[in-house]
C-alpha positions as CSV (number, residue, x, y, z in Angstrom):
1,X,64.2,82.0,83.5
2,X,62.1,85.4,84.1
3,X,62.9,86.6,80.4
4,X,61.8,83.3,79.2
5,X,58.9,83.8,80.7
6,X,58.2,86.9,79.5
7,X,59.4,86.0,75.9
8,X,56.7,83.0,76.2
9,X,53.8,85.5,77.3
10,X,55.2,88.1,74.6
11,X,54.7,85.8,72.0
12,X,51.3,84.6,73.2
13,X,50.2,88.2,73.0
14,X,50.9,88.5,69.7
15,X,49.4,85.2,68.5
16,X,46.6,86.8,70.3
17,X,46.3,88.9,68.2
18,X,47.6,91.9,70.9
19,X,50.5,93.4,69.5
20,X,50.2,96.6,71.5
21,X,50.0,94.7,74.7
22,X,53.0,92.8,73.4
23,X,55.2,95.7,72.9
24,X,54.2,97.2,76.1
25,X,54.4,94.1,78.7
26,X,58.2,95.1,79.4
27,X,57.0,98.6,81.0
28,X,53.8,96.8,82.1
29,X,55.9,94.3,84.0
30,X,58.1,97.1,85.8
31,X,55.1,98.8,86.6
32,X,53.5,96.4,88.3
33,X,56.6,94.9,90.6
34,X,57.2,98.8,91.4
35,X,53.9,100.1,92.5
36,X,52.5,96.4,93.6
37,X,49.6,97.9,91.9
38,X,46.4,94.8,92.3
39,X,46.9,93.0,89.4
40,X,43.3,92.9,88.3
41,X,44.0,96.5,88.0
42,X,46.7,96.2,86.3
43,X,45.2,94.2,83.8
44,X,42.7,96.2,82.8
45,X,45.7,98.5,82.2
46,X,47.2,96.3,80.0
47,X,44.1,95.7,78.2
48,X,43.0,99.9,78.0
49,X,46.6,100.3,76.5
50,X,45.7,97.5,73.5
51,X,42.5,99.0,72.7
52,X,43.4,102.6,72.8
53,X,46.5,101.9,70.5
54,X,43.9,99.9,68.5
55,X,41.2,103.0,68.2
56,X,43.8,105.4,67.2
57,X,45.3,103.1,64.2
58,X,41.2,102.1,63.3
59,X,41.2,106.5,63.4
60,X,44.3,107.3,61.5
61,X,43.1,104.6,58.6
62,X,39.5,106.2,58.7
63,X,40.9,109.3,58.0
64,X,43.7,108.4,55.1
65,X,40.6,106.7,53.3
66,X,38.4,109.9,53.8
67,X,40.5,111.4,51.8
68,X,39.9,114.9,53.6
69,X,42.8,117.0,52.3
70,X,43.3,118.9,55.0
71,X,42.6,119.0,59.2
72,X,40.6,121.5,60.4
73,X,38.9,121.5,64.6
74,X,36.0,122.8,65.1
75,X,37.6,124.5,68.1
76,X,39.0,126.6,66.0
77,X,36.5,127.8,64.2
78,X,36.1,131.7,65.1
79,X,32.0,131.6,65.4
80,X,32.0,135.5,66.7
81,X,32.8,136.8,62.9
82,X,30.0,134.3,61.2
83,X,26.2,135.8,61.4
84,X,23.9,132.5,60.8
85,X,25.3,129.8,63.3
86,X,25.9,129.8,67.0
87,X,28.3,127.9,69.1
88,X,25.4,126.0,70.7
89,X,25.1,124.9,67.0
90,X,28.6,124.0,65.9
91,X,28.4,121.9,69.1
92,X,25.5,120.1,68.2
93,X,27.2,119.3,64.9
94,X,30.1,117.9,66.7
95,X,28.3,115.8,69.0
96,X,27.3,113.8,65.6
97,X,24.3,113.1,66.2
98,X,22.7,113.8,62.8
99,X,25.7,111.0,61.4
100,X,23.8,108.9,64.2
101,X,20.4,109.9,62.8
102,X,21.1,109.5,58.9
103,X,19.9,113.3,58.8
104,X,21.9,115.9,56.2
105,X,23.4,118.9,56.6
106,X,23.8,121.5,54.5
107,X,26.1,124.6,55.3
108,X,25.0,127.5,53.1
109,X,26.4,130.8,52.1
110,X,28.7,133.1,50.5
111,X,32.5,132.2,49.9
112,X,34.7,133.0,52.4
113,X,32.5,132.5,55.5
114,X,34.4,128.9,56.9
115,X,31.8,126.4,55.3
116,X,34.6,124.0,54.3
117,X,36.2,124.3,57.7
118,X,33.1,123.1,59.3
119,X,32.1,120.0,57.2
120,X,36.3,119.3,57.2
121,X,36.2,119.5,61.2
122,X,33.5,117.6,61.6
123,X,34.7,114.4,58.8
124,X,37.6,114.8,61.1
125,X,35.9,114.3,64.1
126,X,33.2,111.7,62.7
127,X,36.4,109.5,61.7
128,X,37.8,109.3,65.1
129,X,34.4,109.0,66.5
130,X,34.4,105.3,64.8
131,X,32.3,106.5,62.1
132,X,33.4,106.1,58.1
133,X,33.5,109.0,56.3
134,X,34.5,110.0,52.7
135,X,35.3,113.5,51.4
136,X,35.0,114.9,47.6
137,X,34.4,118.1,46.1
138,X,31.4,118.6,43.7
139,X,33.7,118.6,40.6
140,X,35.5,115.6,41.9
141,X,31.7,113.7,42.5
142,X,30.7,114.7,39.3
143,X,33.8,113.3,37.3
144,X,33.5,110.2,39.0
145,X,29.7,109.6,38.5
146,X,30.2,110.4,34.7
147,X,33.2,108.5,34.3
148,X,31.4,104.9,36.3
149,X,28.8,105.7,33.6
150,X,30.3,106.0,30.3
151,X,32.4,102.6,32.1
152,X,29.2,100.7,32.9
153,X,29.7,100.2,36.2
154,X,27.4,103.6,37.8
155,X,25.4,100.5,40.1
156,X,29.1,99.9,41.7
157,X,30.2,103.5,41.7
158,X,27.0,104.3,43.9
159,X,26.9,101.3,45.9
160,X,30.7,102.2,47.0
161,X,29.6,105.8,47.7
162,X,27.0,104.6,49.9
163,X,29.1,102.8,52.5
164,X,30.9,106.1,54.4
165,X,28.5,106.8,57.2
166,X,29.2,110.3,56.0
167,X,29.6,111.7,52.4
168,X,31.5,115.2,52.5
169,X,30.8,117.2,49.2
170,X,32.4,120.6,49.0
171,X,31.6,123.6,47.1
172,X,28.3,122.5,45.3
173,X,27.2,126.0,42.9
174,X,30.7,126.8,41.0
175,X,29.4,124.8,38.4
176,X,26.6,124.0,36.8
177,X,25.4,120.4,35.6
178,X,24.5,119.1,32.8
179,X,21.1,117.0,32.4
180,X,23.4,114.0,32.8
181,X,25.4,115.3,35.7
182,X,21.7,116.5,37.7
183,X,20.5,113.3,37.2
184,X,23.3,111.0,38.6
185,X,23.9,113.9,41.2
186,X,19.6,112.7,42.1
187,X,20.6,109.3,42.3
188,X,23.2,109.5,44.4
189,X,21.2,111.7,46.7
190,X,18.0,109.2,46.3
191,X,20.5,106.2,47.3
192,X,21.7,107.4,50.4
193,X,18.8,108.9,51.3
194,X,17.7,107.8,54.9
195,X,20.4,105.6,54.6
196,X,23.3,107.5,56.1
197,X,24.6,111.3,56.0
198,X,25.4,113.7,53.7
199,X,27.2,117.0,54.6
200,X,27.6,119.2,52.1
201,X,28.5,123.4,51.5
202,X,27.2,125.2,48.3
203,X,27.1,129.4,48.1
204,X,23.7,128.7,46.1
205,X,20.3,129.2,47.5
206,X,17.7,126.6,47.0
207,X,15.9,129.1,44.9
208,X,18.9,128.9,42.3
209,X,19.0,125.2,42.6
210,X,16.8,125.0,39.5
211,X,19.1,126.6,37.3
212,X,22.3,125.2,39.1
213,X,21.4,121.8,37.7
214,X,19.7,122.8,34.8
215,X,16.6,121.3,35.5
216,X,13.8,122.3,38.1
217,X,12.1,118.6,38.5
218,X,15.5,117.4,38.9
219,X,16.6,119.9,41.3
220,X,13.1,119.5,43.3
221,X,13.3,115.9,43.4
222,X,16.9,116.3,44.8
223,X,16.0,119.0,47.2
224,X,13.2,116.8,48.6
225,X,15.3,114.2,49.5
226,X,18.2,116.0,50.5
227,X,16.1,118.4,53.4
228,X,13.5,116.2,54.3
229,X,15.8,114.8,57.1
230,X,18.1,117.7,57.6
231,X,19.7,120.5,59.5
232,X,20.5,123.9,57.3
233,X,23.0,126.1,58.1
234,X,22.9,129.5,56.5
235,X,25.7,131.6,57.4
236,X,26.2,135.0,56.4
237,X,29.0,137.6,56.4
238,X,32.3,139.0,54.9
239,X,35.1,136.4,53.5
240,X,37.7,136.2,56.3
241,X,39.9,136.3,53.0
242,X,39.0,139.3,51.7
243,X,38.6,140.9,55.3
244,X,42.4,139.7,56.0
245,X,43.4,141.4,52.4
246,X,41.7,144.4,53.3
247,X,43.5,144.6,56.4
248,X,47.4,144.3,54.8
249,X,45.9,146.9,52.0
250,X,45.5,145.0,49.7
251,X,41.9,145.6,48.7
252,X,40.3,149.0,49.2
253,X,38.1,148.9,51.8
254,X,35.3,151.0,49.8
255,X,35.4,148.2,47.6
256,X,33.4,146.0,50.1
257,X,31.1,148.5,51.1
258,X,30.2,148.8,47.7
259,X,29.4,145.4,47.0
260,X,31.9,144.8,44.6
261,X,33.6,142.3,45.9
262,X,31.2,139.1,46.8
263,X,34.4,136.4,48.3
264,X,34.7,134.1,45.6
């Protein structure tokens, strides 16, 4: 009669829509008739089991449909060999607040430095946070804009890349655009702006902006947008790759002191 019983309730669970709680009720149950635990308490057990099971499926989808190609923490992050950001502000970066805000950030500097494992940790952390986030490098974003508008269908493309709460773009300044490429690049930037975030790395000072997209009304236009609510991060320093070379031998040291060697 008792496993009926608990066959009725399992079932119950599930058309309830609580599958978790329904796999678990058999420990749940033996639980409870061990430690003769209150049962309210119990309950709420029951119930913190479902929606933590729940929050780290909802996290595990977010983060297959970022598309972020690789996990990175920011506890990892070694902040001691970077000149230009403190851990007081990775931390702030990681509480998420700016994703909160709609603000931008922009993580700036030579190759090498760990800008991609910054905006990686922190899509990471932003998609178990509950927030939606998508990641693309600047190549990728470009392709994509200038394939939706040859296709007619640019007004979808940049509705869809609106949605993420964050928009990750990698590596903006290894290429320059075209007039067509600065422009779409603009109106994505002018559709999300104060709408949600956008994170994004580039080696290029906003000085060189004019010439990276070819145009310097463009590139004002997208600059005004893209700072006016935003945190910049300018970090400075030798590429951990190169340093790591040097250290096996495999690059002269002279050749860094020289300056012949910038860490793309």
């Amino acid at each position: 009669m008792k496993s009926v019983t608990v066959e009725i309730l399992r079932n119950s669970l599930l058309e309830l829509n609580l599958g978790f709680a329904s796999n678990y009720i058999d420990t749940f149950l033996h639980e409870q008739a061990r430690d003769e635990r209150p049962l309210l308490e119990s309950l709420c057990d029951l119930l913190e089991h479902e929606i933590t099971q729940r929050r780290q499926r909802a996290a595990k989808t977010r983060l297959k449909l970022s598309r972020l190609p690789q996990v990175k923490n920011v506890e990892d992050f070694k902040v001691e060999e970077v000149e230009g950001i403190t851990k007081k502000k990775l931390l702030e970066l990681s509480s998420l607040s700016f994703v909160e805000r709609k603000d931008n950030v922009v993580l700036m500097g030579p190759s090498g430095l760990g800008k991609t494992h910054i905006l990686s940790a922190l899509v990471y952390k932003a998609c178990h946070q509950g927030y939606t986030a998508y990641y693309m490098s600047a190549q990728e974003l470009i392709e994509e804009l200038v394939k939706a508008k040859r296709q007619n269908r640019l007004k979808r493309k940049l509705a869809s890349l609106c949605k993420p709460h964050l928009l990750a773009i990698d590596e903006i300044g290894y290429e320059t655009f075209t007039k067509e490429e600065s422009t779409l690049f603009f109106n994505l930037v002018a559709s999300r702006y104060e709408k949600s975030s956008i994170i994004l790395t580039t080696n290029k000072t906003f000085g060189q902006w004019g010439e990276l997209l070819g145009d310097n009304a463009i590139a004002t236009a997208t600059l005004d947008r893209l700072l006016h609510h935003a945190d910049v991060v300018i970090m400075k320093g030798e590429s951990y790759r190169i340093k790591n070379r040097t250290k096996l031998g495999l690059i002269p040291s002279n050749l860094l002191s020289s300056g012949k060697h910038n860490g793309k």
